[in-house]
C-alpha positions in Angstrom: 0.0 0.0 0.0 1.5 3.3 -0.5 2.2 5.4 2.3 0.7 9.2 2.5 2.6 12.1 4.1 1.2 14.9 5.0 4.0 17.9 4.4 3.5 21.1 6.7 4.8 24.8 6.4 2.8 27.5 8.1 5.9 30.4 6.9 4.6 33.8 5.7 7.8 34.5 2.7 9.1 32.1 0.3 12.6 31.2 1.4 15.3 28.5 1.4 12.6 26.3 4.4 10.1 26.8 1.3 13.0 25.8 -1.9 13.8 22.7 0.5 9.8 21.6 0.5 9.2 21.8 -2.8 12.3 19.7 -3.6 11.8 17.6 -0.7 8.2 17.1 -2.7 9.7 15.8 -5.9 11.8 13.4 -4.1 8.9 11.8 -2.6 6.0 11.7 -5.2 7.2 9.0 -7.2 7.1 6.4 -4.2 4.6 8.7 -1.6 0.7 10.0 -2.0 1.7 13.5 -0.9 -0.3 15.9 0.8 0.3 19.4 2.1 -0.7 22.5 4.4 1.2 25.9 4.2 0.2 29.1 3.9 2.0 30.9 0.8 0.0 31.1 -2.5 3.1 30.3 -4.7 4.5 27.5 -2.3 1.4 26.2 -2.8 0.8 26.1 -6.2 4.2 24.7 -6.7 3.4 22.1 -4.6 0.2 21.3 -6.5 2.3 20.9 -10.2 4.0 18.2 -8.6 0.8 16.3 -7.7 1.0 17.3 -4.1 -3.2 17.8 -2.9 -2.4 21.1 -0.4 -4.7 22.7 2.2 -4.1 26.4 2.2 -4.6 28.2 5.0 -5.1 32.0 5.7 -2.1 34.0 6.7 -3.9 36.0 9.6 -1.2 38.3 9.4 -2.4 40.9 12.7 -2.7 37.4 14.8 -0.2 34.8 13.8 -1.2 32.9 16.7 -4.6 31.6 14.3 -2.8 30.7 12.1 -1.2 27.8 14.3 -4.7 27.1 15.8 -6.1 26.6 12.4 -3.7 24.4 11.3 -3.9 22.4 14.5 -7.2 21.7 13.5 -6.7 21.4 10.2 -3.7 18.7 10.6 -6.5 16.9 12.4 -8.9 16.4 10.1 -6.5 15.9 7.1 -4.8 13.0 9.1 -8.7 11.3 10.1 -9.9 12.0 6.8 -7.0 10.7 4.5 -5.6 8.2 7.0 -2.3 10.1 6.7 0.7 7.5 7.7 3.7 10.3 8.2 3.6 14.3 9.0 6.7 16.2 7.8 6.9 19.3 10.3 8.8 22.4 9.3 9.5 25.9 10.8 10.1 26.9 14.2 5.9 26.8 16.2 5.4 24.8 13.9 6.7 21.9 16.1 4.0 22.2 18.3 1.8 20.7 15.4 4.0 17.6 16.1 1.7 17.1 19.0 -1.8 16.3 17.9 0.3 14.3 14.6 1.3 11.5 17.1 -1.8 11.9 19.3 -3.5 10.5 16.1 -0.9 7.6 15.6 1.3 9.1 12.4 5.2 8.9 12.2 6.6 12.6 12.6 9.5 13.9 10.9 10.8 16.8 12.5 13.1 18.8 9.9 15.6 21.5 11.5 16.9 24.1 9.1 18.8 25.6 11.7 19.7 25.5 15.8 17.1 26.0 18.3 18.9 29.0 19.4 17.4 29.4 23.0 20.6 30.5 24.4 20.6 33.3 22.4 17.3 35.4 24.2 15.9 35.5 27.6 12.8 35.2 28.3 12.0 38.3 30.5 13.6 40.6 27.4 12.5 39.3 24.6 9.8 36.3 25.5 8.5 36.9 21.4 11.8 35.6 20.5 12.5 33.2 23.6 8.7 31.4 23.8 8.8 29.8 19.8 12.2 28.7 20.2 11.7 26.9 24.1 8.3 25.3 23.0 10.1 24.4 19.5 12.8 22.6 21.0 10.1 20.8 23.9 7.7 19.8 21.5 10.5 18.1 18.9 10.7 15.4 21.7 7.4 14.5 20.0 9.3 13.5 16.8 10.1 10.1 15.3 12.9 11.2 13.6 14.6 14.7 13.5 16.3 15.5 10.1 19.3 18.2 10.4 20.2 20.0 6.9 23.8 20.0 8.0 26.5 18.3 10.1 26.6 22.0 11.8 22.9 21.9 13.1 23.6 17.8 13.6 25.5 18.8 16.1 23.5 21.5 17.9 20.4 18.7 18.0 22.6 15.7 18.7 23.6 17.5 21.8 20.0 17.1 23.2 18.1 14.5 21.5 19.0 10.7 21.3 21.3 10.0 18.4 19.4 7.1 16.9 16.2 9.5 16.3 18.6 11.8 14.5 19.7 12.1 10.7 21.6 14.4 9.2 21.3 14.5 5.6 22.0 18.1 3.7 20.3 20.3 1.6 21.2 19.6 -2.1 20.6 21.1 -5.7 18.1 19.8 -7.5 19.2 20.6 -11.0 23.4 20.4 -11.6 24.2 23.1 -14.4 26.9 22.2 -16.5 30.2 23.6 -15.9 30.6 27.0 -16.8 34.9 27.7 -17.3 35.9 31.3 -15.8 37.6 33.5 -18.0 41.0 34.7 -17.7 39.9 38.0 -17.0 37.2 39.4 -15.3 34.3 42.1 -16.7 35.3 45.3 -15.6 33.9 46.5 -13.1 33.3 42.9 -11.5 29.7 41.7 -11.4 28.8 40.5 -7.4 25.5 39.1 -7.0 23.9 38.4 -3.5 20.8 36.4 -3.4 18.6 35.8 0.1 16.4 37.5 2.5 17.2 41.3 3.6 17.4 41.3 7.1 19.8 42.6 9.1 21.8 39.2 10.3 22.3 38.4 6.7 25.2 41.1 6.8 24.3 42.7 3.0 25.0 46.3 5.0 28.7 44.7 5.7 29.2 44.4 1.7 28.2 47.6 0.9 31.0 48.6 3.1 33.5 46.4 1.6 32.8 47.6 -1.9 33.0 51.2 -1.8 35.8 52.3 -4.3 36.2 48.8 -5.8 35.7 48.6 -9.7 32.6 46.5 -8.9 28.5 46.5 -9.3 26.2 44.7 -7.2 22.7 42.9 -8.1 20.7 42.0 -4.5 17.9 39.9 -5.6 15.9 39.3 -2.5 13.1 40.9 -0.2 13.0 41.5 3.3 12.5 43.7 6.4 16.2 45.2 6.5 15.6 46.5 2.2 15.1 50.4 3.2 17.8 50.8 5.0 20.1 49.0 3.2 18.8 51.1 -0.1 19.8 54.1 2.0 23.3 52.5 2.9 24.0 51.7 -1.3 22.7 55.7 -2.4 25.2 56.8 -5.0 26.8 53.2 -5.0 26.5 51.0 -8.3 23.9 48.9 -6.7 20.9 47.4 -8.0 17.8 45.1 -6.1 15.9 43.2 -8.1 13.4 42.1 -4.7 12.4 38.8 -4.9 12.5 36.6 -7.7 11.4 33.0 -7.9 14.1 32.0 -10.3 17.4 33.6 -9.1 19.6 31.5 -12.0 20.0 34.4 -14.5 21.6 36.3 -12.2 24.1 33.6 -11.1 24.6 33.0 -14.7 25.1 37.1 -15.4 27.5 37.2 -12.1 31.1 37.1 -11.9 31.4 36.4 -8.0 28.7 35.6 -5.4 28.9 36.5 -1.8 27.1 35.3 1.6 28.2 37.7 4.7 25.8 36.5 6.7 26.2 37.0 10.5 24.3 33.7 11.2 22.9 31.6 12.8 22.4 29.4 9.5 21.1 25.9 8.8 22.7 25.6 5.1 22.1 28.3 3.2 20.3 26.9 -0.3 21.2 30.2 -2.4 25.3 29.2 -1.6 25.2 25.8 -2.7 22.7 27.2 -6.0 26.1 29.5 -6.5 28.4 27.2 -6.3 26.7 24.6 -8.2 26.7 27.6 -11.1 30.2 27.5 -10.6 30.8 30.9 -9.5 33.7 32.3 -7.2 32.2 32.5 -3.9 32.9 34.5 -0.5 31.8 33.5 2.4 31.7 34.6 6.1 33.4 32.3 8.1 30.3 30.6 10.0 30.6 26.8 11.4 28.4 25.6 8.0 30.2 27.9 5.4 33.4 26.2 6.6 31.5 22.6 6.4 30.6 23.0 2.6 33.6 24.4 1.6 35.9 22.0 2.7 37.2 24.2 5.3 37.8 27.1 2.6 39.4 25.3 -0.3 36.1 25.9 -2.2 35.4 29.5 -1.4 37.1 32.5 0.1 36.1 32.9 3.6 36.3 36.0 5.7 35.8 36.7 9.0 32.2 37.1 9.8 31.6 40.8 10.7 35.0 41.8 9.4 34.5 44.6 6.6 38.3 44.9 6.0 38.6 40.9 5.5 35.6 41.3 3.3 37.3 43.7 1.3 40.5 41.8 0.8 38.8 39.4 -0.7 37.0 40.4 -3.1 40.3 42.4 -3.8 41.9 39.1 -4.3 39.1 37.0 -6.9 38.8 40.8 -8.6 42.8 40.8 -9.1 43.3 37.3 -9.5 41.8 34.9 -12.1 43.5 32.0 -11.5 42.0 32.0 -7.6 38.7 32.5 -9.0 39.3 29.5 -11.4 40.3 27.6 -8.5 37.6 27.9 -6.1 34.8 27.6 -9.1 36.0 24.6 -10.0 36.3 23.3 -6.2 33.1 24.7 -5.6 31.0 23.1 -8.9 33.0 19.9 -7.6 32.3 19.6 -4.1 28.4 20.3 -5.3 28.5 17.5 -7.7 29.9 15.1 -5.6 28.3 15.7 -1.8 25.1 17.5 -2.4 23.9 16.6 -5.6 20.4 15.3 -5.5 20.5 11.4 -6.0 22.6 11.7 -2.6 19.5 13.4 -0.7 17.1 11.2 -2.0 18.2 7.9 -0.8 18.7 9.1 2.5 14.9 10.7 2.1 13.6 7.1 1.4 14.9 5.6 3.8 13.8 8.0 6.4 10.5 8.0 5.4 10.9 3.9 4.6 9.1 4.6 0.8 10.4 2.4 -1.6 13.6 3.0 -4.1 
């Protein structure tokens, strides 16, 4: 009999949580009847032309707090009525839905896209930030099997939780491009793409700095709280954002060099292994999981996070240097190609969710 899984995302913006479900969806539809809740029209939608039979549910936007009721509810019926055998839980509250999933009898998969970072925030300063993250990391003990999207958030979970009920298997690339050879020389001025949310953790504001006076543009394609005051940081820079686009790859393919300064925390960022699996030159900030898919560096330039001057130096050095930038596309495209490629993920996937090969 074929097993059904109920897939569940209750997030408000598309981001790399949403990329992951949608190819965590085409993994599973071939051996899986797939069902799903979220929230986002276009998550939705993408869901559905895969086959996927999704419950959407209002945002309630001025009380986020019905949102997780509803889907409470919601999770309820879906499992009664379609005799669901598995839930896949993603997000942060959304753990909580774990509850009422093994009240009723499913397997829960409990995916972690990043630490539960209750250290972090007090609760008597900020309990908005504190309360998620405490009842996130309580209610995960309600999981059959929590999934980490790196050997860096492995850790964090393997810290608390019983190793056997953990696996770590990382994010991937769904589609490999074909190698694309860097010239000898670079356009001038250098094209620098960033691609991801604009908050302020994601450090885009530390770029800016670093780029001042270098023969360099910059293209942000992205969306996000932090975008007004970084628009106010690039005035009279060569600086262009695009907002949010559901296809980022003509701008990697358009790009001379990619770079991620986040500040982190971070789970795996999808938008650096899409870069590096375009083969482009990347930098990174030197955060626990940029050093894990890079090989410890020798697949990117790293800097150290928060560092403007570092940042600077290097893109000094791919700008100045075309045989570094050679060196670290290739490394990069190969380290893609042979750890997070696809067919890797979805082995691992099938035998967590025990659907057949």
């Amino acid at each position: 009999m074929t097993k059904k899984i109920l897939l569940v995302d209750l997030g408000a913006s598309m981001a790399g949580v949403e990329a992951y479900l949608e190819g965590l969806a085409a993994i599973l539809q071939p051996n899986a009847e797939l069902y799903g809740i979220c929230v986002l029209k276009e998550l939705a939608e993408r869901l559905e032309s895969q086959g996927v039979r999704v419950t959407r549910l209002p945002v309630f936007a001025r009380a986020r707090i019905l949102r997780f009721l509803t889907a409470w509810f919601v999770l309820a019926y879906l499992v009664v009525r379609r005799r669901i055998d598995v839930v896949q839980i993603n997000g942060l509250l959304e753990a909580v839905l774990l509850i009422p999933a093994r009240i009723l009898g499913c397997e829960t998969v409990y995916t972690r896209h990043g630490p539960f970072e209750m250290e972090l925030f007090k609760w008597y300063e900020q309990p908005a930030k504190f309360v998620p993250r405490f009842l996130a990391r309580h209610c995960a003990r309600f999981a059959s099997r929590l999934v980490c999207v790196s050997e860096t958030v492995g850790g964090t979970v393997k810290s608390t939780f019983p190793e056997d009920r953990v696996s770590v298997i990382p994010n991937w690339v769904s589609r490999l491009p074909e190698y694309r050879a860097q010239v000898n020389g670079a356009t001038h001025p250098a094209r620098i793409v960033y691609v991801g949310r604009l908050e302020k953790y994601k450090g885009l504001q530390l770029l800016l700095e670093a780029m001042r006076g270098l023969p360099a543009t910059l293209t942000v394609v992205g969306d996000g709280s932090y975008r007004q005051e970084l628009e106010r940081l690039a005035a009279g820079m060569d600086v262009s954002f695009t907002g949010f686009q559901s296809d980022p790859q003509p701008y990697y393919e358009e790009a001379d060099v990619f770079v991620m300064p986040s500040m982190g925390p971070e789970g795996l960022p999808m938008v650096a292994l899409e870069a590096m699996s375009h083969s482009l030159p990347c930098v990174f900030s030197d955060l626990p999981v940029h050093c894990e898919i890079t090989d410890e560096g020798r697949a990117a330039l790293l800097f150290r996070s928060g560092d403007t001057q570092d940042l600077r130096q290097k893109l000094i050095a791919f700008i100045e240097n075309s045989g570094l930038r050679r060196q670290c596309s290739e490394s990069a495209y190969r380290m893609v190609r042979t750890k997070y490629h696809v067919d890797s993920a979805r082995r691992a996937y099938l035998q967590v969710f025990e659907v057949g090969a």
